[in-house]
VEXRO-75746 format. One line per 2 residues: number of its first residue (from 1); their letters; for each residue x, y, z of N, C-alpha, C. Coordinates in Angstrom, 1 decimal, padded with zeros to 4 digits. Layout:
<pts>
NUM	a	X:Y:Z:X:Y:Z:X:Y:Z | ...
</pts>
This chain:
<pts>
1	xx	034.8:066.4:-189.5:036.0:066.3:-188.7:035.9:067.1:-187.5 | 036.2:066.7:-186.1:036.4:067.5:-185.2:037.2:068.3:-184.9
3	xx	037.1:069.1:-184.5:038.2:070.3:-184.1:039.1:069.8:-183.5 | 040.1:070.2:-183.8:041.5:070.3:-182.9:041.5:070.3:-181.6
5	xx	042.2:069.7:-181.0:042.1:069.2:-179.2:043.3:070.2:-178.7 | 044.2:070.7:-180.1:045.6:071.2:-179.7:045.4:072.3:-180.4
7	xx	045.6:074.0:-180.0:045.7:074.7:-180.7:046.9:075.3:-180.5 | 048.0:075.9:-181.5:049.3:075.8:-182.1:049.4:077.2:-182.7
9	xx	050.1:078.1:-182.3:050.8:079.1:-183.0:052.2:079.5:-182.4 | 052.6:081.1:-183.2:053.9:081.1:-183.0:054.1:082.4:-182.5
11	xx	054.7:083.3:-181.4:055.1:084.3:-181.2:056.0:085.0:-180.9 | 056.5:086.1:-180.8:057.8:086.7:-180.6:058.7:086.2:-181.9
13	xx	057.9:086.5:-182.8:058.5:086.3:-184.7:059.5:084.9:-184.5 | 058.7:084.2:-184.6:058.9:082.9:-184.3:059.7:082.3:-183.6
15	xx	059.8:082.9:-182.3:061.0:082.5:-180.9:060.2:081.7:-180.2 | 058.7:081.8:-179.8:058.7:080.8:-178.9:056.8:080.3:-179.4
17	xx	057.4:079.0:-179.6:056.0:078.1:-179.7:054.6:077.4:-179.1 | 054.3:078.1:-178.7:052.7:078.4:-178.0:052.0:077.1:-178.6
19	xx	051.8:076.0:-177.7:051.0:074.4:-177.3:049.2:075.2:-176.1 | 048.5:074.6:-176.8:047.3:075.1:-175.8:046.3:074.3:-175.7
21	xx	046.2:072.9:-174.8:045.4:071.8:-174.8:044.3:072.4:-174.9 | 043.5:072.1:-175.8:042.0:072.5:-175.9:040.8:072.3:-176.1
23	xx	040.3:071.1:-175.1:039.4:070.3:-174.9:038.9:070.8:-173.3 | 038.3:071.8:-172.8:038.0:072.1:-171.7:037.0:071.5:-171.1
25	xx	036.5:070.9:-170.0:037.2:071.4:-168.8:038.2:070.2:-168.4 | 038.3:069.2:-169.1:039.1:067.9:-168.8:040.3:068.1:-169.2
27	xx	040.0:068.6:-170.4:041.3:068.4:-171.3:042.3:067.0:-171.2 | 041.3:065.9:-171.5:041.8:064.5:-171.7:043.1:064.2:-172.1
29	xx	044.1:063.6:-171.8:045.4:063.4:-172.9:044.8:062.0:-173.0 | 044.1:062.2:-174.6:043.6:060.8:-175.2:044.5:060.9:-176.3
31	xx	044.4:059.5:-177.0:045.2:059.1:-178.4:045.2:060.3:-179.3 | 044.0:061.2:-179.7:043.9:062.7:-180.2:044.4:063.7:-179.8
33	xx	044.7:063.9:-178.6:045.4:064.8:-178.2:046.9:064.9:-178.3 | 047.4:063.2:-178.0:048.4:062.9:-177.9:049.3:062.5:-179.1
35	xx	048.6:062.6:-180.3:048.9:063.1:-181.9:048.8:064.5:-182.0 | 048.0:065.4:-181.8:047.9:066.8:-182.2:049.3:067.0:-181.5
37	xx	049.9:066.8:-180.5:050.8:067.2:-179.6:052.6:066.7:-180.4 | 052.2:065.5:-180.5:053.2:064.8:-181.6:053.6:066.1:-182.5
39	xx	052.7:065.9:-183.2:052.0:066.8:-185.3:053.0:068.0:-185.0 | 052.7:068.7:-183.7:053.1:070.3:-183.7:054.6:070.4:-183.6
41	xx	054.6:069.1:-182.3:056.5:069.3:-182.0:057.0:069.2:-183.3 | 056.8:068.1:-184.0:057.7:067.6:-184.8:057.8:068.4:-186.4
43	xx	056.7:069.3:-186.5:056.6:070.3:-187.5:057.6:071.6:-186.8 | 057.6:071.7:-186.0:058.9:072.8:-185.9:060.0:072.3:-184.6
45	xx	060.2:071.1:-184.7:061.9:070.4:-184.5:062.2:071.2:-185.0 | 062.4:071.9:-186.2:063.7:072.1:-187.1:063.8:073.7:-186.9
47	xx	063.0:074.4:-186.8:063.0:076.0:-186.7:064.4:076.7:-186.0 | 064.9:076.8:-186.9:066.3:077.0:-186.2:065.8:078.3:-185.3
49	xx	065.0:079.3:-185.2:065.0:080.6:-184.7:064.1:080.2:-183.4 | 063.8:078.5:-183.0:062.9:078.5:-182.2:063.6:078.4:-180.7
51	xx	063.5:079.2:-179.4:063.9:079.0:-178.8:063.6:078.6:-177.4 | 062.2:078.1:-177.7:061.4:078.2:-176.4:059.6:077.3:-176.7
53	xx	059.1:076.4:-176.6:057.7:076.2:-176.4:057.6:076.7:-175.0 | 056.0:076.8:-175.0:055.1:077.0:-173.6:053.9:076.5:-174.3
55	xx	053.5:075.2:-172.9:052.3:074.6:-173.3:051.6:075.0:-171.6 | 050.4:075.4:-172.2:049.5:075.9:-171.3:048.0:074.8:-171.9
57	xx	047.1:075.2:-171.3:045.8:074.9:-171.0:044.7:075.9:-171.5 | 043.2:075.6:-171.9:042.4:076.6:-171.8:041.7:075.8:-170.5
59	xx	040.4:077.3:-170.1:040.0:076.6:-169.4:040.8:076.7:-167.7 | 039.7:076.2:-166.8:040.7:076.3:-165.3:041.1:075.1:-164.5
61	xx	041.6:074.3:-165.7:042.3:073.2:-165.2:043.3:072.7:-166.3 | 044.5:072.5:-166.0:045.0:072.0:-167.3:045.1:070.8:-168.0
63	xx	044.9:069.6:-167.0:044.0:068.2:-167.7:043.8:067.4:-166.1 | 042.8:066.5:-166.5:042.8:065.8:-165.1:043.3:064.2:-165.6
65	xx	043.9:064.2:-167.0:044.5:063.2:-166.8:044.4:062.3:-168.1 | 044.6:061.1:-168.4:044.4:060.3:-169.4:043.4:059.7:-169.5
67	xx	042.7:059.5:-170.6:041.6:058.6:-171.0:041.4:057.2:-170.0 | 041.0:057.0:-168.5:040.4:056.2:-168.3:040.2:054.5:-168.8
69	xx	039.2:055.1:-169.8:038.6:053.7:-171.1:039.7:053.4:-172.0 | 041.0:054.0:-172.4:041.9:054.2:-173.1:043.2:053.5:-172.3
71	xx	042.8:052.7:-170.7:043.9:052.3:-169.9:043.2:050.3:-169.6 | 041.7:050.4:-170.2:041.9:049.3:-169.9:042.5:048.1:-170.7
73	xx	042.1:046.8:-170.7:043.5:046.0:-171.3:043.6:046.0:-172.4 | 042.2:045.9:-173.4:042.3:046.0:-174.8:042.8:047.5:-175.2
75	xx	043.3:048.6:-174.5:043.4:049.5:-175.2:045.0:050.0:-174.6 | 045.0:049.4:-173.6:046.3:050.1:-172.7:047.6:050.2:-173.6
77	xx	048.1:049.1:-174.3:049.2:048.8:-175.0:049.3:050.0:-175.9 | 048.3:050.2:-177.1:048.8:051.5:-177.3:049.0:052.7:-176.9
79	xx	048.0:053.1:-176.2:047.5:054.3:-175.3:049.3:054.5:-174.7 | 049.4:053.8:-174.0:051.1:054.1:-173.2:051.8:053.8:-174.4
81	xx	052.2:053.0:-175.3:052.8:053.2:-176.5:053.2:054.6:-176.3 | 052.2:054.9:-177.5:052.0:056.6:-177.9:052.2:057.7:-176.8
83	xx	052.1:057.6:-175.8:052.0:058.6:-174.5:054.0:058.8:-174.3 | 054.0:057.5:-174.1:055.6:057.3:-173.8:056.8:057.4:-175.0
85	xx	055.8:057.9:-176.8:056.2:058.7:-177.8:056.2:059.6:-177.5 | 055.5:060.5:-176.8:055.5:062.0:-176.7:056.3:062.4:-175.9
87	xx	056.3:061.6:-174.8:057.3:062.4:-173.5:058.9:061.8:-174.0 | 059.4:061.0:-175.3:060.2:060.8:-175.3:061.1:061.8:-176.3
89	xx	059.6:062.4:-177.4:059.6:063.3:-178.6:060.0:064.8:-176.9 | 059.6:065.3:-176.0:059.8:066.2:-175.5:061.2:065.9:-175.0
91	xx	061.4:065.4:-174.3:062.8:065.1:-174.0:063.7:065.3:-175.3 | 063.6:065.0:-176.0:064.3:064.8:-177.3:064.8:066.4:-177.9
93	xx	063.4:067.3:-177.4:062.9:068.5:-178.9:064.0:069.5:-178.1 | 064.6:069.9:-179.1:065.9:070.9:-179.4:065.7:071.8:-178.5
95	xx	064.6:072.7:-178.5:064.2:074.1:-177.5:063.5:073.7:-176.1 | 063.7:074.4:-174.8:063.4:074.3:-174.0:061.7:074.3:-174.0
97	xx	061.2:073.5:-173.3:059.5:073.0:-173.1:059.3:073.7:-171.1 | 058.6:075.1:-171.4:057.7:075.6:-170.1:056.6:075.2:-170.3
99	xx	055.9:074.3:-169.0:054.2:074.3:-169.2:054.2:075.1:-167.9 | 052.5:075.8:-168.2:051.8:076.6:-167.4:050.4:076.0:-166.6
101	xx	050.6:075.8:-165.6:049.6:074.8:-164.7:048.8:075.2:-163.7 | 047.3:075.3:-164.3:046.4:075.9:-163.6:045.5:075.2:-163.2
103	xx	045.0:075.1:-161.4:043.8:073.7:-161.3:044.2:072.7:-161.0 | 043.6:071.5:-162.1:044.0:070.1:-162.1:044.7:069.5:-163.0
105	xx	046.1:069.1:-162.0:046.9:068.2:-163.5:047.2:067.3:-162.8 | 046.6:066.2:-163.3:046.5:064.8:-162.9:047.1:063.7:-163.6
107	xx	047.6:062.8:-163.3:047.6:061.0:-164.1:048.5:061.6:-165.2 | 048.2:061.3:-166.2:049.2:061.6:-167.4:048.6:063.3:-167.6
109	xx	048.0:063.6:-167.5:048.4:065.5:-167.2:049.8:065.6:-167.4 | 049.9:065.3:-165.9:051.0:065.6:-165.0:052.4:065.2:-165.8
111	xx	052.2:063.8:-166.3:053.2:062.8:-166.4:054.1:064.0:-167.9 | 052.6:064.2:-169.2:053.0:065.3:-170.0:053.7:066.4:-169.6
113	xx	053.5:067.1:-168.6:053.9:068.2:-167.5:055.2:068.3:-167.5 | 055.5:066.7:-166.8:056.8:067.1:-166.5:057.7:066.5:-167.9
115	xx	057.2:066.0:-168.5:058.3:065.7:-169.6:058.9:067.5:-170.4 | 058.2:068.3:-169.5:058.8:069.2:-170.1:059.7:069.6:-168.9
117	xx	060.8:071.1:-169.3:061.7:071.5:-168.3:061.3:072.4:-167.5 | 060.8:073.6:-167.6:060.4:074.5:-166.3:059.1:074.5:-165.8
119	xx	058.2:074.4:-165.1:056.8:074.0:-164.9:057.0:075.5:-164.1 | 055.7:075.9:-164.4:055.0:077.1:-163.8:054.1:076.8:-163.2
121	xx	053.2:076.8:-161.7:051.9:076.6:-161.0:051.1:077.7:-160.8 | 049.7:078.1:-160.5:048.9:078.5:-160.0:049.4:078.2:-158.4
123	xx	049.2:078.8:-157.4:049.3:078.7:-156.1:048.3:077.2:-155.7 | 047.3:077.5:-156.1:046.1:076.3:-155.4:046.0:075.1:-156.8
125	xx	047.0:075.2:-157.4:046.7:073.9:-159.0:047.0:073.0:-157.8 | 046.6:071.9:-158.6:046.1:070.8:-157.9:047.1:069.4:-158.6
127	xx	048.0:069.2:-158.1:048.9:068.1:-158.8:049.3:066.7:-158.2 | 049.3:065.9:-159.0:048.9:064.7:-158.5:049.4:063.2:-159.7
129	xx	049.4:061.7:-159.2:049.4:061.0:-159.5:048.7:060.0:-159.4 | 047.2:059.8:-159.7:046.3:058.8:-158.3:046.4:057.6:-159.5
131	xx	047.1:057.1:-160.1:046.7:056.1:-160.6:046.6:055.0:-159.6 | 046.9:054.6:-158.3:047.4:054.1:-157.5:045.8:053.4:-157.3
133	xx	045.5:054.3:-156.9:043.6:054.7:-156.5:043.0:053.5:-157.1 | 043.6:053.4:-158.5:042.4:052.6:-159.6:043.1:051.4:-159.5
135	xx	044.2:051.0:-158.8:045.1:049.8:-159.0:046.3:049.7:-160.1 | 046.2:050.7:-160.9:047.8:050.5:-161.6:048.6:052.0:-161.0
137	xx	050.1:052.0:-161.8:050.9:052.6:-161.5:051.0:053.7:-162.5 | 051.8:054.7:-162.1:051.6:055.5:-163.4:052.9:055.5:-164.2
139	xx	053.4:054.8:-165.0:054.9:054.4:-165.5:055.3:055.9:-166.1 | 055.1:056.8:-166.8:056.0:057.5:-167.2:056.9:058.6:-165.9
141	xx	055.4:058.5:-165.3:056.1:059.5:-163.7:056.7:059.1:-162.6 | 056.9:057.3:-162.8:057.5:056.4:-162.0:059.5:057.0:-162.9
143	xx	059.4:057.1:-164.2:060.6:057.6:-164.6:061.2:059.2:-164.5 | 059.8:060.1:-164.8:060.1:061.5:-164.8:060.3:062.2:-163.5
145	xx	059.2:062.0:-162.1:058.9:062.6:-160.9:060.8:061.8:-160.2 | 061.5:061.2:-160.0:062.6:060.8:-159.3:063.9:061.5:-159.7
147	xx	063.6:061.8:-161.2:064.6:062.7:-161.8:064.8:064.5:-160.7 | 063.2:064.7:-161.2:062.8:065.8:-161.3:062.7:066.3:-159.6
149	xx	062.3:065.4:-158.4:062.4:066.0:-157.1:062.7:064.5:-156.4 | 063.6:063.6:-156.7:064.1:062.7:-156.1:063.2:061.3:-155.6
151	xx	064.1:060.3:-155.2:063.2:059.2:-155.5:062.5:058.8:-154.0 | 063.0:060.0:-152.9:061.8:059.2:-151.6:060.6:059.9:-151.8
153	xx	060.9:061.5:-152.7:059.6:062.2:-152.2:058.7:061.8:-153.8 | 059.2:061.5:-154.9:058.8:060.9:-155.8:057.6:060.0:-154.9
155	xx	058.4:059.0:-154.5:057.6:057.7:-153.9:056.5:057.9:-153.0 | 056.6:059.0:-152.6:055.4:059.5:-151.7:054.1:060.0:-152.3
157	xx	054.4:060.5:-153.8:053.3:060.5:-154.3:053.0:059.3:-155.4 | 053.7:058.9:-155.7:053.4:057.7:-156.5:052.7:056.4:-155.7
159	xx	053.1:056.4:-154.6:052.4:055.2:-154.0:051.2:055.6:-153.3 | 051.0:057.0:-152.8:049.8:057.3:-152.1:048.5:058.1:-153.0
161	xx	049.1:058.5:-154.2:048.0:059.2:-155.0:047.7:060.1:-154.3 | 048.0:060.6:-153.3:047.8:062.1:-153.1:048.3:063.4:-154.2
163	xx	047.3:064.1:-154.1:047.4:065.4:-154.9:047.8:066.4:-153.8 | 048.8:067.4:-154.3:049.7:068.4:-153.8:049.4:069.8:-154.2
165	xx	049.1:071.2:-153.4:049.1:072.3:-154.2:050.5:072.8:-154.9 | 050.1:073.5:-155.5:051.2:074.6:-156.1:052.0:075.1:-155.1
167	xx	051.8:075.5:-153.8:052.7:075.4:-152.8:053.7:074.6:-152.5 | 053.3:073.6:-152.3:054.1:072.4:-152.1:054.8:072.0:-153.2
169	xx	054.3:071.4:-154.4:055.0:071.4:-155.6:056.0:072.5:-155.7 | 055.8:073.8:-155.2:057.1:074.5:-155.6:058.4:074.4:-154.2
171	xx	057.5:074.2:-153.1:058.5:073.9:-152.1:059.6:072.6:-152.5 | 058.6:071.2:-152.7:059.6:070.0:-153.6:060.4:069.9:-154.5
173	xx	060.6:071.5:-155.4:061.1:071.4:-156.4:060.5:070.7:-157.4 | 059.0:070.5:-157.6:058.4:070.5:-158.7:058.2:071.1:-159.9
175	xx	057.7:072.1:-159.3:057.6:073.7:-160.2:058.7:074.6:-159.8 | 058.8:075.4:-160.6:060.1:076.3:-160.5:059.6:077.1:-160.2
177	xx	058.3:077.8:-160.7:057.4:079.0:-160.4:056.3:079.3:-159.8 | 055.8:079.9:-159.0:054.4:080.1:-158.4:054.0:081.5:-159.3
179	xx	052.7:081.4:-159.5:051.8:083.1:-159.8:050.4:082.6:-160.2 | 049.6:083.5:-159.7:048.2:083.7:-160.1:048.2:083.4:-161.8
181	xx	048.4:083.9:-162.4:048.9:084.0:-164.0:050.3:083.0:-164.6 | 050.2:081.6:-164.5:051.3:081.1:-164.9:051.8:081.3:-166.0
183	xx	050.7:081.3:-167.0:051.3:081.4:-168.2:051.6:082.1:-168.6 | 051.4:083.8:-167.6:051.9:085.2:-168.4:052.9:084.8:-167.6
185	xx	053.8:084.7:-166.4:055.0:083.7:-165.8:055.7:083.4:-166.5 | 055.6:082.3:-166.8:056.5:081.4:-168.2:057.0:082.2:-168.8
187	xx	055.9:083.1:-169.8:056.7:084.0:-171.2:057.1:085.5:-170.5 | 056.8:085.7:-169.1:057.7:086.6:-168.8:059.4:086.1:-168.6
189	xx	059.5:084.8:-167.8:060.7:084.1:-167.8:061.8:084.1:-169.0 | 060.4:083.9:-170.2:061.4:083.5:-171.9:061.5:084.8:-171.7
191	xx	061.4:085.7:-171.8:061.5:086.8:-172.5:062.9:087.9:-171.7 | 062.7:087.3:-170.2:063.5:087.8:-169.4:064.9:087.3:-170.1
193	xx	064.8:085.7:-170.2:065.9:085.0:-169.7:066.6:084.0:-171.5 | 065.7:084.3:-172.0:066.0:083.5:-173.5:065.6:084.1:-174.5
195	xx	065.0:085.5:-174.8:064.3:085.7:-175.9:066.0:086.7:-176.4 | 067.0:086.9:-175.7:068.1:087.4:-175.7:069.3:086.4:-176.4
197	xx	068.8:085.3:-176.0:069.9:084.5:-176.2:069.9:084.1:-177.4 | 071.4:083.3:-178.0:071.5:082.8:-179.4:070.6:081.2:-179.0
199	xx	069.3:081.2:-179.8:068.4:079.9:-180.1:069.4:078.8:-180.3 | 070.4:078.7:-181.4:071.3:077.9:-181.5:072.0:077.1:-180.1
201	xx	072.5:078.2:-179.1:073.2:077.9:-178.4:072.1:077.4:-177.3 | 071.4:077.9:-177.2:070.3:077.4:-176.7:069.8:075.5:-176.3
203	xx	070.0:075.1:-178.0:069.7:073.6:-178.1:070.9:073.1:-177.4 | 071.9:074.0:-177.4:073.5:073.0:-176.8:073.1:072.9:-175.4
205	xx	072.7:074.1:-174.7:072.8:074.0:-173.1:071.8:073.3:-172.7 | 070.4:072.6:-173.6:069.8:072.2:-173.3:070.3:070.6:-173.3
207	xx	070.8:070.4:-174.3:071.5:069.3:-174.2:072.3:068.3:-173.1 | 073.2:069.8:-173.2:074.2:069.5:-171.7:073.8:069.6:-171.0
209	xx	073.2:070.3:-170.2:072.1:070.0:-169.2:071.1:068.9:-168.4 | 071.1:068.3:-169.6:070.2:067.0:-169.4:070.6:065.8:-169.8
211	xx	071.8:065.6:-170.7:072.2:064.4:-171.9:071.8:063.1:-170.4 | 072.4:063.1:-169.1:071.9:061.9:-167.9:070.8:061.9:-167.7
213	xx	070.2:062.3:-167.5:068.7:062.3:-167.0:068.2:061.9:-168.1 | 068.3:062.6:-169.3:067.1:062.1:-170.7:067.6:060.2:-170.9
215	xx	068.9:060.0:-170.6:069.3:058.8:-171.3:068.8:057.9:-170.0 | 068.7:058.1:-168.8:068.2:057.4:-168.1:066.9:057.2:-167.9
217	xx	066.2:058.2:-168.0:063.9:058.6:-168.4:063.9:057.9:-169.4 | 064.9:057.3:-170.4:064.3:056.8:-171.9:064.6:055.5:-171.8
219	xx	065.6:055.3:-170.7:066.1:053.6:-170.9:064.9:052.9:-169.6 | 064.4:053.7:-168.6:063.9:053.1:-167.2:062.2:052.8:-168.1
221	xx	061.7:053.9:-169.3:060.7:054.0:-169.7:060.4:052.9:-170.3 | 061.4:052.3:-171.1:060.8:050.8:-171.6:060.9:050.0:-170.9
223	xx	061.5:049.9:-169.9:061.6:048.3:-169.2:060.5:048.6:-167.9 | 060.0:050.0:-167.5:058.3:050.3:-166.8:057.3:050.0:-167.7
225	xx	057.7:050.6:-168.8:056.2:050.4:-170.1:056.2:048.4:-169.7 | 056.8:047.8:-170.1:057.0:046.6:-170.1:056.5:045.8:-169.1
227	xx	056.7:046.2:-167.7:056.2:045.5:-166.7:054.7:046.3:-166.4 | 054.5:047.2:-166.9:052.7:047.6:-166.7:052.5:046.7:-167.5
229	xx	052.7:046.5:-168.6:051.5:045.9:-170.0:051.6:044.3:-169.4 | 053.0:043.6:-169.4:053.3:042.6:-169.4:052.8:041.7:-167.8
231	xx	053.5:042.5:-166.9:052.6:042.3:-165.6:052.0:042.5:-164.5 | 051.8:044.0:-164.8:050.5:044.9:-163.9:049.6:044.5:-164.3
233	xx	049.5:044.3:-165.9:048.3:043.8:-166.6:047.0:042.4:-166.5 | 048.6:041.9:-165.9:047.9:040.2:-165.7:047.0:039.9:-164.4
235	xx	047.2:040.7:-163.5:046.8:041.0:-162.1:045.2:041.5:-162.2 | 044.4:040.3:-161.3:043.2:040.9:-161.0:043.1:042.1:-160.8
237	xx	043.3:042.7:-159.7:043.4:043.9:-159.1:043.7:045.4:-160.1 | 044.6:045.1:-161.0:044.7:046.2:-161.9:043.7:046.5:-162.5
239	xx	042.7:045.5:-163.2:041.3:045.2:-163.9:040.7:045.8:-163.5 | 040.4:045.3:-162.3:039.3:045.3:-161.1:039.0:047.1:-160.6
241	xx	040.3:047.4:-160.8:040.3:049.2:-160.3:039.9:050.1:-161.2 | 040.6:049.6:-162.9:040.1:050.6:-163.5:038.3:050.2:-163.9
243	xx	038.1:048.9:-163.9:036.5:048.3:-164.4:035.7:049.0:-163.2 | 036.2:048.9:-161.9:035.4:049.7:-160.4:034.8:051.1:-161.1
245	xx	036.3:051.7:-161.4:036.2:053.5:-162.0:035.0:053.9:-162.9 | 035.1:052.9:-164.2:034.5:052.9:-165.5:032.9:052.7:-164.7
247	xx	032.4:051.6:-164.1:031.2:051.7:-163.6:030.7:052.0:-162.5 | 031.7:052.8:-162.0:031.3:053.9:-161.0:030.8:052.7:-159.5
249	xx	031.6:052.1:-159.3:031.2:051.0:-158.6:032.2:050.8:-157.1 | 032.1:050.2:-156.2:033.0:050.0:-154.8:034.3:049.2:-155.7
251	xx	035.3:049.6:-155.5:036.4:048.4:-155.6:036.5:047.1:-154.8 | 036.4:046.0:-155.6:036.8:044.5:-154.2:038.5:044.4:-154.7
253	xx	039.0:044.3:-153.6:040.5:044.1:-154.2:041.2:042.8:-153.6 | 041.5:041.9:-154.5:041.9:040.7:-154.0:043.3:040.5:-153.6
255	xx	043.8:041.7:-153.5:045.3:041.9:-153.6:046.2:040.6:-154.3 | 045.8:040.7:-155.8:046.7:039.6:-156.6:046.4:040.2:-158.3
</pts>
């Protein structure tokens, strides 16, 4: 059996839940990862004393993105299935979700990223959406990125696949936080700002907080899943960009 892609513990006597993608230096969010990630949330949903995850990275990048070979057509349907389980399991999970972002967070990186609520950057992390690049779209950040810094500047990186520093991302309202050390950031933030508070009440304000946004990310997410699989899929061009990628080859794009 191979090792865990996800490593998982608990700190501050069980207040806040420590996520650490651990497949360096990629840190792929493949079908494995994207189970270990599942496994952990959903084994302490219930911890009433929990009031806080932080998912960080090892390594000096925190993913560059999703499995590739895992987006072409015999495999895409599940791969976004399952992907678009997890960001809907975060959205969902009772205690507030900080990730800490160092490097490259890319494609579904990113998309995982923001399904959580406070994002921390590195000054020079490198954030981004290029699925554009390979000829598809990237549907969960077509739902998350418009919530999260509005739908023109959303659209700016969704259609151009440009990657943004940590600068910028925090100027957009991407990240909440800049520092050399994001992830000592984050759990300086919990500790400042929540390791005080009642956990209980905690799940309420997270609630209220978001009950529009989560109900709209989860309703926009199936009827995007739908038109990737059903007909991004059918389109030369979508093929064509990820089959270019996979053999390292020029793209011809027949625009159809």
């Amino acid at each position: 059996m191979s090792e865990s892609p996800l490593k998982v513990w608990l700190e501050h006597d069980g207040r806040l839940l420590r996520l650490r993608l651990a497949r360096p230096k990629a840190n792929i969010v493949d079908a494995e990862m994207i189970a270990a990630l599942c496994a952990a949330l959903d084994s302490h949903a219930s911890s009433a004393e929990l009031s806080a995850v932080l998912l960080d990275a090892e390594g000096t990048h925190f993913s560059f993105g999703a499995s590739v070979a895992e987006h072409m057509p015999d495999q895409c349907a599940d791969m976004l299935k399952s992907l678009h389980a997890l960001i809907k399991q975060m959205l969902d999970f009772p205690a507030p979700i900080m990730v800490a972002i160092q490097g490259q967070c890319l494609g579904g990186g990113l998309e995982v990223a923001c399904g959580g609520d406070l994002l921390f950057a590195h000054p020079d992390a490198k954030l981004g959406q290029p699925e554009i690049k390979l000829g598809v779209f990237a549907p969960a950040a077509s739902c998350l990125l418009p919530e999260r810094i509005g739908s023109s500047v959303a659209s700016d990186l969704l259609w151009s696949g440009r990657s943004i520093d940590g600068n910028e991302a925090y100027r957009i309202g991407l990240v909440n936080g800049l520092s050399e050390t994001p992830s000592a950031a984050a759990e300086e933030w919990f500790t400042t700002h929540l390791l005080g508070s009642s956990a209980s009440s905690l799940r309420f304000a997270r609630r209220a907080a978001r009950f529009d946004a989560v109900a709209r990310i989860k309703s926009k997410l199936d009827e995007v899943e739908s038109l990737y699989l059903q007909e991004l899929m059918a389109t030369h061009d979508a093929v064509e960009g990820l089959q270019a990628f996979v053999e390292k080859r020029t793209v011809n794009w027949e625009h159809r």
